[in-house]
C-alpha positions in Angstrom: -225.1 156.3 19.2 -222.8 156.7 22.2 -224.5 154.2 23.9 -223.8 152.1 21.0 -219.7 153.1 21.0 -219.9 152.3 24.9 -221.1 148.9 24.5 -218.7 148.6 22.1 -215.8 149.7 23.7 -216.9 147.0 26.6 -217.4 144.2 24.4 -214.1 144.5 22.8 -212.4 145.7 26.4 -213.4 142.1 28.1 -212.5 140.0 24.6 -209.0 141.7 24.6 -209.1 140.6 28.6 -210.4 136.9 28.0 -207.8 136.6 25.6 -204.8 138.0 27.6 -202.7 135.3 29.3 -203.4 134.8 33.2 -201.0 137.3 35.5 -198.1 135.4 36.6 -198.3 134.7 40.3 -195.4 133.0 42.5 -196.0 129.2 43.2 -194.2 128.4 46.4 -192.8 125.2 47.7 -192.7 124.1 51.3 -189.0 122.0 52.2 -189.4 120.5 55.9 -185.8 118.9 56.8 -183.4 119.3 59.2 -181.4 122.2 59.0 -179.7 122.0 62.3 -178.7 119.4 65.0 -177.2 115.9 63.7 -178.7 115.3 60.2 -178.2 118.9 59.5 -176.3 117.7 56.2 -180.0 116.8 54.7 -181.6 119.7 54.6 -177.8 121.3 53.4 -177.8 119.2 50.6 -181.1 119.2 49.4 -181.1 123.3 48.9 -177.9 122.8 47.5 -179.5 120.6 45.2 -182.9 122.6 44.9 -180.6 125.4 44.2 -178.6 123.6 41.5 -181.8 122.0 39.9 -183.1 125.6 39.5 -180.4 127.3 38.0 -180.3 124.9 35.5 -184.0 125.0 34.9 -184.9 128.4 35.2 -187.1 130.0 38.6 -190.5 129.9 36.7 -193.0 127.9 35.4 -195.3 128.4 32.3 -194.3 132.3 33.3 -195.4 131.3 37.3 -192.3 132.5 40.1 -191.1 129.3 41.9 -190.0 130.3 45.1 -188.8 127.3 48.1 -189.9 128.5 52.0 -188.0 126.3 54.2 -188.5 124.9 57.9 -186.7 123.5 60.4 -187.0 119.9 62.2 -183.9 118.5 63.8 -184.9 115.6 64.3 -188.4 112.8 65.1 -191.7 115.5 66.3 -194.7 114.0 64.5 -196.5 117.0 66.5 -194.1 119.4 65.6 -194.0 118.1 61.9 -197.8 118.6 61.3 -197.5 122.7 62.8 -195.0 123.0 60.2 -197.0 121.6 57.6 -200.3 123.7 58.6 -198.2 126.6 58.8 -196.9 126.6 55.5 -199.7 125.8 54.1 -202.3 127.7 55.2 -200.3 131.0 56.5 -197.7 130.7 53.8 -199.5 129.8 50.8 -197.1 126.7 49.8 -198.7 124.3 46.9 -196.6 121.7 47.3 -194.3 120.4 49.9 -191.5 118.3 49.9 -188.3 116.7 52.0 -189.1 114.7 55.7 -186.0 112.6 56.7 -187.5 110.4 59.3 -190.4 108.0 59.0 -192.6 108.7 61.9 -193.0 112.5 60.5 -193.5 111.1 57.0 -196.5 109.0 58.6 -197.7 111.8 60.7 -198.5 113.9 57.5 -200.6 111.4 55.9 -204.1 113.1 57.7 -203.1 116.7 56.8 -202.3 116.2 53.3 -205.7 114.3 52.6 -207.4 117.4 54.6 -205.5 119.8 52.9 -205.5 118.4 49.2 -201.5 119.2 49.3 -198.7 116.8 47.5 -196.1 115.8 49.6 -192.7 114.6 47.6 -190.4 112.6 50.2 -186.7 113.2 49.7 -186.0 110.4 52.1 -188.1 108.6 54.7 -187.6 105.0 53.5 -190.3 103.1 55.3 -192.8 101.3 52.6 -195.9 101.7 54.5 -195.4 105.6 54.9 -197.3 106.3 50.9 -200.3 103.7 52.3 -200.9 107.2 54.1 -202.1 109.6 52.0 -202.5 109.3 47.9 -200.9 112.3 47.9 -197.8 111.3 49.1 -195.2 110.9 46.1 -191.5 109.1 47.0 -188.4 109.8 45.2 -185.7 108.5 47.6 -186.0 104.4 48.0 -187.6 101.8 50.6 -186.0 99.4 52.2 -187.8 96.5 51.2 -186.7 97.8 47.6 -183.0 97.5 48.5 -183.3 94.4 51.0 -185.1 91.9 48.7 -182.2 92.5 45.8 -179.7 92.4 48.6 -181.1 88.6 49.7 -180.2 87.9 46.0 -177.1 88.9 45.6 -176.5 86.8 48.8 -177.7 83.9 47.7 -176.0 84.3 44.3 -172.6 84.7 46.6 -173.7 81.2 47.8 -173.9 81.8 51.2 -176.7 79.7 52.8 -176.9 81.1 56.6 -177.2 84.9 57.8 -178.0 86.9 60.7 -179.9 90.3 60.3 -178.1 92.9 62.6 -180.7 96.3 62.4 -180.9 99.5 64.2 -184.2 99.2 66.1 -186.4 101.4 64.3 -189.2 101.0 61.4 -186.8 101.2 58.7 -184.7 98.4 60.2 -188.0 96.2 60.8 -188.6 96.5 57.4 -184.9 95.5 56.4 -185.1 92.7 58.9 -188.5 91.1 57.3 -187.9 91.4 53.6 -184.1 90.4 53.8 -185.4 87.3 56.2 -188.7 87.0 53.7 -186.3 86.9 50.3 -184.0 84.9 51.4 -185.4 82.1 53.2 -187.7 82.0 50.1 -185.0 81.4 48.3 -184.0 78.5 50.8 -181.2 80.7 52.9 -181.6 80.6 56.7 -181.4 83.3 59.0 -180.1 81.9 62.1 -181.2 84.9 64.4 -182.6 88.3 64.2 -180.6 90.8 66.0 -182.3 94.2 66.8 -179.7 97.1 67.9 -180.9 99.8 69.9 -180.2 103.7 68.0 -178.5 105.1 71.2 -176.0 102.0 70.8 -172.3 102.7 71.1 -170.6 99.2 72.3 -171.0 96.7 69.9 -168.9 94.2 70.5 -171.9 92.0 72.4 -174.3 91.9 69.0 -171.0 91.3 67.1 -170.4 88.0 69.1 -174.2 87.0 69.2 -174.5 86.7 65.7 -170.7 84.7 65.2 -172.6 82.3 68.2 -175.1 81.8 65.7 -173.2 80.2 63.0 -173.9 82.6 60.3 -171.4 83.3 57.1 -172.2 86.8 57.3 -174.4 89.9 58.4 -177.2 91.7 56.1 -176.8 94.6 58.2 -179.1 98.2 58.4 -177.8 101.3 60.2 -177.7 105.1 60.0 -174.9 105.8 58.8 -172.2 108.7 60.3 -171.0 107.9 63.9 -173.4 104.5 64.2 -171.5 103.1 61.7 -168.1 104.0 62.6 -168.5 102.4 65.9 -169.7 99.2 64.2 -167.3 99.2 61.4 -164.3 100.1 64.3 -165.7 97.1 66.4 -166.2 94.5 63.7 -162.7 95.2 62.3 -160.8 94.8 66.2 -162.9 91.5 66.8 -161.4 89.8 64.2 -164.2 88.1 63.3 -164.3 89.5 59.7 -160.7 87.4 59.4 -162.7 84.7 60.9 -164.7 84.7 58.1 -168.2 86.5 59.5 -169.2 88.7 56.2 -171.3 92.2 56.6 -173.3 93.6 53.5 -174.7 96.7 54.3 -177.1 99.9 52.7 -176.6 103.1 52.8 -173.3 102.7 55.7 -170.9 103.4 53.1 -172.6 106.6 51.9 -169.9 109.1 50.0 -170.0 112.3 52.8 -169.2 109.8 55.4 -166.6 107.9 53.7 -163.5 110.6 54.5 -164.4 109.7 58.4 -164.3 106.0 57.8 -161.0 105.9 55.8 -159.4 102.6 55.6 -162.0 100.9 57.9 -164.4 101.2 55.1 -162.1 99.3 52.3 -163.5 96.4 50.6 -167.2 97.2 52.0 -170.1 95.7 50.3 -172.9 97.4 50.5 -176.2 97.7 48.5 -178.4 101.1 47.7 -179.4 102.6 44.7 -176.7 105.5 44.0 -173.5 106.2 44.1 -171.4 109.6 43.0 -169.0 107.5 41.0 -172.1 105.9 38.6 -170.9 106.0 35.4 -173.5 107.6 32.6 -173.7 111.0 30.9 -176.4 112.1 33.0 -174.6 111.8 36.1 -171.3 113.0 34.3 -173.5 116.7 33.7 -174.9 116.3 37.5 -171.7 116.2 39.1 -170.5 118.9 36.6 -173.5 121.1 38.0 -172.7 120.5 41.7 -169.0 121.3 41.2 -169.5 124.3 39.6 -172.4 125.9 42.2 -170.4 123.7 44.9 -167.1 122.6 44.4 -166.0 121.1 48.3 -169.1 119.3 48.8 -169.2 115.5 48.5 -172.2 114.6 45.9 -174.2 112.0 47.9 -177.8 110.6 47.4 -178.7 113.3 49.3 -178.2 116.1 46.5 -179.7 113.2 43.6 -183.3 112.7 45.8 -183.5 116.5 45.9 -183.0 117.3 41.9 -185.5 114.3 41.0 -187.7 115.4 43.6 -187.6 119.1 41.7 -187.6 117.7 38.5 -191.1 115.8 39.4 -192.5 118.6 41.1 -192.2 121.0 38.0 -194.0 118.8 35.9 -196.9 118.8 38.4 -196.8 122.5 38.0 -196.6 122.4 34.3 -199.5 120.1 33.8 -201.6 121.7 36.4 -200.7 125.1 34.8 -199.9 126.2 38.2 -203.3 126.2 39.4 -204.1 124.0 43.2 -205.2 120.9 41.9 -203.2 118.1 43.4 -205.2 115.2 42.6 -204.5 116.5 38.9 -201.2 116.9 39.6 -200.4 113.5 41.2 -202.0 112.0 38.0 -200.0 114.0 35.7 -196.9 112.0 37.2 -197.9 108.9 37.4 -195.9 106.3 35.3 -193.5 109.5 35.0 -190.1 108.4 33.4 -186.8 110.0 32.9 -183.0 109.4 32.8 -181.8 110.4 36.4 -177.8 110.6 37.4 -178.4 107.8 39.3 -180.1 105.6 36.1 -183.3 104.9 34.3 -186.7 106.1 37.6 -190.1 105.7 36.9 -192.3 106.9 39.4 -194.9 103.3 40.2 -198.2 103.6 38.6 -199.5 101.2 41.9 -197.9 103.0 44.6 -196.4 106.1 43.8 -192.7 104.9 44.7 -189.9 105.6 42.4 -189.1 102.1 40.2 -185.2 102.3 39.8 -181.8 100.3 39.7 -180.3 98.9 43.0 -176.7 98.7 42.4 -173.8 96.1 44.2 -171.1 98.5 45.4 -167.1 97.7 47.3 -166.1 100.4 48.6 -162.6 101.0 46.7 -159.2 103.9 46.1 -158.6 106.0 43.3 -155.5 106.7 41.7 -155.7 110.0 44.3 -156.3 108.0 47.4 -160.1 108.9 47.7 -162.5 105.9 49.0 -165.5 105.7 46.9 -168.4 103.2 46.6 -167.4 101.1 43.2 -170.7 100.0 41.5 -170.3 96.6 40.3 -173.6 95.0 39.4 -176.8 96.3 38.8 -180.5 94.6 39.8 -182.6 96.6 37.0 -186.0 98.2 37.7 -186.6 97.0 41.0 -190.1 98.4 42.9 -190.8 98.3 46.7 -191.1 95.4 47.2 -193.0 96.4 50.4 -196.4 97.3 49.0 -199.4 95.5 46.9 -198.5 93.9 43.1 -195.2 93.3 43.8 -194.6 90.2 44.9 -191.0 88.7 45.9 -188.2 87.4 43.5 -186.5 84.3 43.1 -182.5 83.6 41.8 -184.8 82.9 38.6 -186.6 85.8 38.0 -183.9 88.4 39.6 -180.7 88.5 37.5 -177.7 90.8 38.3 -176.4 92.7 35.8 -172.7 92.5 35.1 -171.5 96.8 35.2 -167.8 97.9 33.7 
């Protein structure tokens, strides 16, 4: 009889603990970004972000603990970048990692993260041929193809017929260089010479004359953008060849935290990229409301919007993974992913894992308070990279502008 109750008790003691839900456990995410030296400002505004994204969202997961463990890279160490990596991973515990600014420690992750089975959500580094990589490598800033091939458009739709490509001379300016050149001689432009500017450049006044030499209407230009493009802007404005009629349509030079520095220089810019803080929709109306309130002095940039996608995507993997390690289950889970982001309507490719999202036309323009912002005035809808396999490039036919209030 007792031996009956024992049994009993046993049976009924390991049903009650089948049926218990799991112990919650803390789920921790790796953020590799700079968070001192000259790009600083990345890794600032991403936890800014992070932080904003998770107050709003709550610190858990089905009942799991998210908690963000962050390292420090100032600046290109593809050696560096992978010790950081292995350490999170394995001596920290972190699931999932996310950030990299610059492309050559982007690419030198792509070995670890198939070895280790980790995702890796970029919040920046823009070269298309970084995700070829690894398939777990998830993107939620841009590529430059993505912005360079709408950018030939718009150019073409301007009616200008001859440009010259003025780059900083790094992979993301290769890759402006050939898809701008690619678009828009498809499109039966000519680009009358390919200028390639070294990054430690500070004079330049000699690539400023080469390309007037060359008998082009205007510049598709790609720079970093801070002190790079304040020496450009400063130069091209005291040449006088912008009065001359010599044209510059640029990316991301015109970026909102580096507007204040430019001031006046900066008026009338044309740039192309994919967000600005001044996009008008009730999704970027509550985002901005969220950063003022956490962080009222900082300038919202694409920065801080990168970072709250990137969070947003990465909680869904845990979700549907039910925080258990499983990241080709979680990549899957996000694949074809869609939401309403404050910079539009994303959609993270089914084919390659970029994000599918509006490029916008924006001049750089004064409020009412004198404060420079980037003015969004026509919108290129849905656009992929155009740098990987399926998509192949546009015509004036098949790529309309849309027309934004």
């Amino acid at each position: 009889m007792k031996h009956w109750v024992r049994s009993a008790a046993l049976a009924a003691a390991m049903t009650a603990a089948l049926a218990a839900p799991a112990l919650a456990k803390t789920i921790k995410i790796g953020l590799i970004a700079p968070f001192s030296g000259g790009s600083a400002i990345y890794g600032e505004n991403w936890k800014q972000a992070i932080d904003v994204f998770m107050k709003e969202h709550g610190d858990t997961v089905g009942g799991d603990k998210i908690e963000i463990v962050t390292r420090d890279i100032p600046g290109p160490d593809p050696l560096k970048v992978r010790a950081l990596a292995q350490e999170l991973v394995v001596k920290e515990g972190v699931q999932y990692l996310a950030g990299i600014v610059y492309s050559p420690n982007a690419l030198a992750l792509g070995a670890f993260a198939n070895q280790a089975k980790v995702p890796i959500v970029i919040f920046n580094a823009a070269t298309s041929a970084i995700l070829d990589k690894s398939p777990y490598f998830l993107r939620v800033s841009f590529t430059v193809p993505q912005i360079s091939v709408p950018e030939a458009v718009y150019a073409r739709d301007q009616g200008l017929k001859k440009m010259v490509t003025m780059v900083s001379d790094y992979a993301p300016g290769w890759d402006g260089e050939k898809f701008f050149s690619d678009a828009f001689e498809k499109m039966g432009g000519q680009v009358t010479a390919k200028i390639r500017i070294p990054l430690s450049t500070t004079d330049f006044l000699p690539y400023l004359n080469r390309a007037a030499a060359t008998g082009a209407q205007s510049m598709f230009g790609f720079m970093p953008g801070g002190g790079p493009v304040y020496a450009f802007m400063t130069a091209y404005k005291n040449s006088g060849l912008q009065k001359q009629g010599l044209g510059y349509i640029g990316q991301a030079d015109t970026e909102e935290e580096n507007l204040p520095q430019y001031g006046d220089l900066a008026l009338g810019m044309v740039t192309c990229f994919y967000y600005s803080a001044s996009h008008r929709s009730p999704e970027n109306e509550h985002f901005l409301a969220l950063m003022a309130k956490s962080y009222p002095k900082v300038i919202v940039n694409t920065n801080h919007v990168d970072a709250y996608d990137g969070m947003r995507v990465i909680y869904h993997m845990i979700e549907a993974t039910k925080g258990q390690k499983d990241a080709d289950k979680a990549i899957a889970s996000v694949m074809g992913m869609k939401w309403e982001s404050p910079r539009g309507p994303v959609q993270i490719d089914p084919k390659t894992r970029d994000l599918i999202q509006n490029v916008y036309i924006r001049v750089v323009k004064k409020d009412k308070n004198g404060k420079l912002y980037n003015d969004e005035i026509l919108a290129y809808p849905a656009q992929p990279d155009y740098g990987r396999a399926g998509h192949p490039l546009p015509t004036q036919d098949t790529l309309k502008a849309v027309k934004l209030d």
